[in-house]
N, C-alpha and C positions, 0 to 999 in steps of 0.2 A: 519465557514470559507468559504469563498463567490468563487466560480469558478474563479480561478486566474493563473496564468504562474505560474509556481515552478520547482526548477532545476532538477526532475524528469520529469514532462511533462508542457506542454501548457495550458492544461486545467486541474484543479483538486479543488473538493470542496470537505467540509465536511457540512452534513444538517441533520436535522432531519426533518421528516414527520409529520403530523398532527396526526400518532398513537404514537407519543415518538420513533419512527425506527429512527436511526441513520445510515446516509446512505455516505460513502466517495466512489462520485466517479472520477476515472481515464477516460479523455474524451479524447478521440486517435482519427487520420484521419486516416480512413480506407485505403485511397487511397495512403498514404504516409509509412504508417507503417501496420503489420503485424497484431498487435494485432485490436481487435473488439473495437467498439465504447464505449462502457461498460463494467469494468470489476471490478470483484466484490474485494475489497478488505481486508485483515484480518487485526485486532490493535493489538497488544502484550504491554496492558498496566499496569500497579500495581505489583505487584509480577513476570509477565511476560515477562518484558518490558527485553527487549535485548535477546530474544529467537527468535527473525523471520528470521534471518540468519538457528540458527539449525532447524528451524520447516522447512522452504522450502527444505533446504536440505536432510531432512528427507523425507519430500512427495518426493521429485525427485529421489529417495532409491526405493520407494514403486510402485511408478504408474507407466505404461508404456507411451510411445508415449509423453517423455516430454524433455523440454528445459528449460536452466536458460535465462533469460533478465538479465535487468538493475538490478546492484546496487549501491544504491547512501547513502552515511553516510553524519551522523550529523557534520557538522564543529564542534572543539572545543570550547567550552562555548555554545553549543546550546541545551537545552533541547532535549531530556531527563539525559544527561549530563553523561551519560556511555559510556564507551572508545571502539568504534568500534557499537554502537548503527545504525541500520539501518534506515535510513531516508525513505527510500523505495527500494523494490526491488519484480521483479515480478517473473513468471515461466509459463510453459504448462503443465498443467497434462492434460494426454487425451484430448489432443488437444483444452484444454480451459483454457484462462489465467487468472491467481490470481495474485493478490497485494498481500505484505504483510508488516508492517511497525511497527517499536518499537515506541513508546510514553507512557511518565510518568505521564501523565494525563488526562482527556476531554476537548476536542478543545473546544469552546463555539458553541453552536450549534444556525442555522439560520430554521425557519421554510418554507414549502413550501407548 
């Protein structure tokens, strides 16, 4: 998936590395928004898929020094095709931000 606008952010790719690393990232303007230029993001895919709502939730129970961001869902009929599936949504633990995103499958991967 090639660095493109998405109705989560401006900039977001998903790649694989030259070692088989699979890397999705969220590209933010520092100057514009809060969050860092980079931030690492989690999949919730196969058996998992529609658990990154309770999983972030869960961390923001546990860590201290956090905030919720954005959450953005799946329109209906859009893969992964689970009712309230999260298309992305981020959080602060300890003052570092996470993605975290349900998907029912592997995006095709672009190398770099």
């Amino acid at each position: 998936m090639p660095v493109d606008k998405h109705p989560f952010s401006e900039r977001y790719g998903w790649i694989q590395d030259k070692y088989g690393l699979s890397w999705q990232l969220i590209l933010s303007d520092p100057k514009d928004e809060e969050r860092p230029f980079i931030i690492p993001s989690l999949m919730f895919i196969g058996a998992v898929c529609g658990k990154a709502e309770e999983a972030t939730n869960f961390y923001l129970s546990v860590f201290r020094n956090t905030k919720r961001g954005i959450i953005a869902r799946y329109p209906l009929g859009m893969e992964p095709g689970k009712k309230g599936a999260i298309m992305v949504t981020d959080c602060m633990l300890e003052n570092q931000w996470f993605a975290a995103m349900d998907g029912a499958r592997r995006a095709p991967v672009f190398f770099i």
